[in-house]
TIMAR-663700 format. One line per 8 residues: number of its first residue (from 0); their letters; for each residue x, y negated, z negated of C-alpha. Coordinates in steps of 0.1 Angstrom, whole numbers. Example, Ala and Ser with C-alpha at 12.3 -4.5 7.8 and 13.67 -1.06 7.14 Angstrom:
2
0	AS	123 45 -78 ~ 137 11 -71;
***
This chain:
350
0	XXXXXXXX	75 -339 -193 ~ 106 -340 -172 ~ 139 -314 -175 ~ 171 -338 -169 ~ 194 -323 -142 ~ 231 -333 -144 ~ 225 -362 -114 ~ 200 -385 -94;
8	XXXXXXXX	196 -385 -57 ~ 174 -370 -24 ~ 178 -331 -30 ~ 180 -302 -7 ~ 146 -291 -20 ~ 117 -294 -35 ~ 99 -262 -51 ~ 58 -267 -54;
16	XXXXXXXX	44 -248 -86 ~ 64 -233 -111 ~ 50 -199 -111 ~ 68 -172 -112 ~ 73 -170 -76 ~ 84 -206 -73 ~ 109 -204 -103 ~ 130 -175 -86;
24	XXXXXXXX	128 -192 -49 ~ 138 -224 -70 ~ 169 -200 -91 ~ 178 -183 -54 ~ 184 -215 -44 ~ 206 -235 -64 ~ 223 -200 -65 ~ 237 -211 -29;
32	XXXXXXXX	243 -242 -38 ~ 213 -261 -34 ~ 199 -291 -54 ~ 163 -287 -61 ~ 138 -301 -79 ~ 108 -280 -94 ~ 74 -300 -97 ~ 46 -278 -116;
40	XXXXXXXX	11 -294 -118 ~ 2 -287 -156 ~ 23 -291 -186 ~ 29 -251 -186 ~ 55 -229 -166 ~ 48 -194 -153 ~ 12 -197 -136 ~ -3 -164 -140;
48	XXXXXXXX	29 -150 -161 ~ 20 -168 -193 ~ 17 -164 -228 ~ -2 -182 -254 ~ -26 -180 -285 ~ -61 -178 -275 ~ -80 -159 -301 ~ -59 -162 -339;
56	XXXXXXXX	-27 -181 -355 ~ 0 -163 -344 ~ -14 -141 -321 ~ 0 -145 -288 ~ -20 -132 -261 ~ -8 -124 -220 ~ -31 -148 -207 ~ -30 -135 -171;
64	XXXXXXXX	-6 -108 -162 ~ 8 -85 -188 ~ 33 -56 -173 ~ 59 -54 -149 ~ 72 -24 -136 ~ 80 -46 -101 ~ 99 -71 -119 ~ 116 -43 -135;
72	XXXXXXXX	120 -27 -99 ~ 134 -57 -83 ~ 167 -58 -67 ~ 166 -100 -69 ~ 155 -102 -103 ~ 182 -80 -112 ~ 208 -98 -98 ~ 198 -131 -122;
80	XXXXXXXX	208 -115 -152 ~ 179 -129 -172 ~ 190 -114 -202 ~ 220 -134 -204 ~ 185 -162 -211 ~ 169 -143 -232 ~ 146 -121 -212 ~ 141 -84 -235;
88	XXXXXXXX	121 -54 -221 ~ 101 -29 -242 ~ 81 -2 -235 ~ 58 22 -252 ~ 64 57 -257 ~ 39 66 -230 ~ 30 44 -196 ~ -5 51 -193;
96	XXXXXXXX	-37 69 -205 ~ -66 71 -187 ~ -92 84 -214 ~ -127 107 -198 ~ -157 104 -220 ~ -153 134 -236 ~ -118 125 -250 ~ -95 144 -226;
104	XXXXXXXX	-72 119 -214 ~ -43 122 -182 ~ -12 106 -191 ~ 12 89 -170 ~ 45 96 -184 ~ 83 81 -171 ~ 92 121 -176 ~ 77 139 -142;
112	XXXXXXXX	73 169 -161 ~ 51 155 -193 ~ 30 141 -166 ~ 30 170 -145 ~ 14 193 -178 ~ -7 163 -180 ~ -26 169 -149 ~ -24 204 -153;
120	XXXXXXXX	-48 206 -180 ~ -75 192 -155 ~ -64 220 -131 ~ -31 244 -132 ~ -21 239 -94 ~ -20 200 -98 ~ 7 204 -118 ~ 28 213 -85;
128	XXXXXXXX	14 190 -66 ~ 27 157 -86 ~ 59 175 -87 ~ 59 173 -50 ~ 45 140 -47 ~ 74 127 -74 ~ 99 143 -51 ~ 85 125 -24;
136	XXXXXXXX	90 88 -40 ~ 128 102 -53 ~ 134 106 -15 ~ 123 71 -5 ~ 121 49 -36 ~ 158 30 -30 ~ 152 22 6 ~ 115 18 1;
144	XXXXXXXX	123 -7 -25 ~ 147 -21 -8 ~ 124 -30 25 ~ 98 -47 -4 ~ 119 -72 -17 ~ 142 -82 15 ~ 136 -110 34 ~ 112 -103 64;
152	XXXXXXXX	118 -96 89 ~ 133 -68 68 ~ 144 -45 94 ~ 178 -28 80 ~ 160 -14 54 ~ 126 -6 69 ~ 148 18 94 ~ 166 36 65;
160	XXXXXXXX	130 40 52 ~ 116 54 81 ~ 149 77 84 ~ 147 90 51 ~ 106 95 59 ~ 108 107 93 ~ 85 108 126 ~ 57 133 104;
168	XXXXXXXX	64 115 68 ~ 59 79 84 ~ 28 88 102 ~ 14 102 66 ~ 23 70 49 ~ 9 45 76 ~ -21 67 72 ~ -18 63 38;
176	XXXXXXXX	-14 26 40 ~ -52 27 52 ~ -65 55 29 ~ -88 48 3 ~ -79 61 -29 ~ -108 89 -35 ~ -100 101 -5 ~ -63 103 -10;
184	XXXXXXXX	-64 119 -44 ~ -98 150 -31 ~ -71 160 -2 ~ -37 162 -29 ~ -54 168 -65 ~ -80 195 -74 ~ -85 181 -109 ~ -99 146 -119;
192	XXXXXXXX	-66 142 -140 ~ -43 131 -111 ~ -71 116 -93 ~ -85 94 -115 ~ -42 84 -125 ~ -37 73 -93 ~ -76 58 -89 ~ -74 35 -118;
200	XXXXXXXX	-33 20 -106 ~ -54 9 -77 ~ -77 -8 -96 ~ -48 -26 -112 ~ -43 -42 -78 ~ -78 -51 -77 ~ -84 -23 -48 ~ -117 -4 -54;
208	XXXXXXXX	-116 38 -48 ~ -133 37 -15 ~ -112 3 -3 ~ -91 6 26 ~ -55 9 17 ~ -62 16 -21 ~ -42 49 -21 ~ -12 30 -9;
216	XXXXXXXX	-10 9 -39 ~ -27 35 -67 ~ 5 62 -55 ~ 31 29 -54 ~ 22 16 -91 ~ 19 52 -104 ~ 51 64 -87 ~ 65 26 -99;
224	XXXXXXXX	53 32 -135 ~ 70 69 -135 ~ 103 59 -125 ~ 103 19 -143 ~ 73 25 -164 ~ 51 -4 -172 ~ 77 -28 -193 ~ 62 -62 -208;
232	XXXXXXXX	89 -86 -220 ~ 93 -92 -256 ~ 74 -121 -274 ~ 52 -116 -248 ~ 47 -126 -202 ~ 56 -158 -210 ~ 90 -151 -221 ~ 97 -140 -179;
240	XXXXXXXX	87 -173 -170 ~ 110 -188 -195 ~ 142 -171 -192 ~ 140 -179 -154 ~ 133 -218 -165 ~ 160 -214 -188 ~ 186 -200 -161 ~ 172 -223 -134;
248	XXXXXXXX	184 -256 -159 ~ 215 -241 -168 ~ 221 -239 -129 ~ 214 -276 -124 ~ 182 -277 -114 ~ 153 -298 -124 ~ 118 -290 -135 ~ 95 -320 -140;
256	XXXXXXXX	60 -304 -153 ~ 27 -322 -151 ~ 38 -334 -114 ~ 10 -325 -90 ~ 19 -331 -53 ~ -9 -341 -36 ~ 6 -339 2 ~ 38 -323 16;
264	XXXXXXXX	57 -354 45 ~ 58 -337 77 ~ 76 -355 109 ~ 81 -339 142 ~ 68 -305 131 ~ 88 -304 99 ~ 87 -310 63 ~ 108 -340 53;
272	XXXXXXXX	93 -346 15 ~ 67 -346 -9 ~ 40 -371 -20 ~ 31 -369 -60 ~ 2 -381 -78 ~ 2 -419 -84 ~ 21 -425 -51 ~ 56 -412 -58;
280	XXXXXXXX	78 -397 -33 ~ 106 -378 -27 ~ 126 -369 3 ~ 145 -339 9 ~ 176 -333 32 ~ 163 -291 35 ~ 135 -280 29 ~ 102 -276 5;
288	XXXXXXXX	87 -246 -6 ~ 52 -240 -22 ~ 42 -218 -48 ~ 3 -221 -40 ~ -28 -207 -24 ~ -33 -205 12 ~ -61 -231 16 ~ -44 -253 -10;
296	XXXXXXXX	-11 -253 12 ~ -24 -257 45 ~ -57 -270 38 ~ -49 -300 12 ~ -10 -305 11 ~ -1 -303 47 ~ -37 -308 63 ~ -52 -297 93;
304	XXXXXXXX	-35 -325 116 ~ -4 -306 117 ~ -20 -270 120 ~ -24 -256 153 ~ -62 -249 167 ~ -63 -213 161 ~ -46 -214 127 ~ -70 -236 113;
312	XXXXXXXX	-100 -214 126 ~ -82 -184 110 ~ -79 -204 76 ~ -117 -213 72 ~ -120 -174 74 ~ -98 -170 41 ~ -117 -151 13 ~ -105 -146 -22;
320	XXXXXXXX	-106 -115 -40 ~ -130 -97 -61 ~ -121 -115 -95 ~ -111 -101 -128 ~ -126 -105 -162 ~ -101 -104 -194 ~ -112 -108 -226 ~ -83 -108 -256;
328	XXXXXXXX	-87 -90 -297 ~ -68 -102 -323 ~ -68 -66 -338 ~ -57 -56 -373 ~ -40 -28 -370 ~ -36 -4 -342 ~ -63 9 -325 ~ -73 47 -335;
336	XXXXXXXX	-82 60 -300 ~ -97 98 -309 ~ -82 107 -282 ~ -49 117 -298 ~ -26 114 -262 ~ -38 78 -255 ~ -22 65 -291 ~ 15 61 -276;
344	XXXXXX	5 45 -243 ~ 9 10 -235 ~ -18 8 -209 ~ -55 20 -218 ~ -77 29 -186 ~ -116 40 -198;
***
């Protein structure tokens, strides 16, 4: 299937994969003026931000990834205006729950201070202790989030960060940066009710407790999900990955789906085109960009001839991470958690 752009010709660019990293390089670009073209291997946009009907008629299921509080978060997805294409947010009434056994459950709330009583029913003093840790983030989160989503090197922002940290705070978040998890959460949190909130946003990012650098990223969704919460677009992932197709035609640009490249053109050191399946190619005056894996970039599309020594050694060292089952319900109705304070949350941890 092929998306008509409003002319023919070499463009400045050609954007490998239409996930949804490719589709907003592929929108940034003919933002400044760029002609692109979009090739996507399968007959579906989004990659892992897709919907579709997997388990009844007209139940549509994330497929991959269902929330977003990043996307929500994100100073360039922002400045898109995706809802002028249809993009919607909702969110439930609560974040998260994170339900023990025995039915007592710790809540994640976008209000600090339902959270806060949240935790303090595992132990009083904890309830202090997120307050602080919620201050913390207020004090950071623009220029934090700012030095996240700026081009790297992103120095400009990553010195207001370490400003509005400074010399003792940025040696506790390197140090966090390395933590695991359990061990951040024993030294802050003398109930399991904060632990275990920040413990199982970790796991979201497929980081066991006791992996290095897991309390980074269990405080960063859990401080993320507090201030954004955990927002899914309406009718579903999918409808992310759409809007931006839909903004990305509008802008000129064209998409042509079930396009595999098989090789990226490279001459004196740089890329110069793209090689499709069945022998097509096309040249570009600017650049290409690739919205794949690691070894599939380097490994298959580029190929070791054009890789230096070293790089290629570090590449056979690559290793994927620990992968993630899903399994999706066509449910009913509702489903009548007995624990009462897990019923409004949009996330269920067990």
């Amino acid at each position: 299937m092929e998306h008509e752009r409003g002319h023919r010709g070499t463009p400045d660019a050609v954007v490998i994969g239409a996930g949804h990293n490719g589709l907003v390089a592929a929108n940034l670009l003919v933002d400044a003026g760029w002609d692109v073209v979009l090739c996507e291997a399968t007959p579906y946009l989004g990659g892992a931000v897709r919907t579709g009907e997997v388990t009844a008629p007209g139940y549509r299921s994330d497929l991959f990834s269902a929330f977003y509080p990043l996307a929500v978060a994100s100073p360039v997805l922002r400045s898109l205006g995706l809802a002028d294409f249809g993009l919607r947010w909702t969110h439930a009434p609560q974040v998260l729950a994170h339900v023990f056994p025995d039915d007592r459950c710790a809540v994640l709330s976008r209000d600090v201070e339902e959270t806060a009583a949240s935790v303090a029913a595992f132990a009083p003093g904890d309830a202090r202790a997120w307050r602080e840790l919620a201050q913390e983030w207020a004090g950071i989160e623009h220029d934090l989030l700012q030095t996240l989503f700026s081009p790297l090197p992103a120095l400009r922002p990553a010195r207001r960060l370490l400003s509005a940290l400074g010399a003792g705070g940025a040696l506790r978040m390197a140090r966090r940066a390395v933590l695991p998890v359990r061990r951040f959460g024993d030294e802050l949190f003398d109930g399991e009710g904060a632990r275990i909130l920040l413990a199982g946003n970790a796991l979201h990012a497929d980081l066991p407790p006791d992996g290095a650098g897991s309390a980074l990223y269990g405080w960063l969704l859990a401080m993320l999900g507090q201030s954004f919460g955990f927002p899914v677009p309406v009718g579903g992932a999918g409808e992310l990955s759409e809007s931006l197709a839909r903004r990305f035609l509008a802008h000129g640009g064209e998409i042509r789906t079930e396009s595999p490249v098989e090789g990226i053109e490279v001459s004196a050191g740089e890329a110069v085109g793209v090689r499709l399946a069945g022998g097509e190619r096309v040249r570009v005056r600017r650049a290409v960009l690739a919205d794949v894996t690691a070894p599939k970039l380097y490994g298959d599309l580029v190929g070791s001839a054009h890789l230096p020594a070293r790089f290629r050694r570090d590449l056979e060292a690559f290793k994927w991470d620990t992968p993630t089952l899903k399994i999706d319900w066509a449910l009913r109705a509702p489903v009548s958690w007995t624990a009462l304070a897990a019923r409004g949350a949009g996330t269920i941890l067990l």
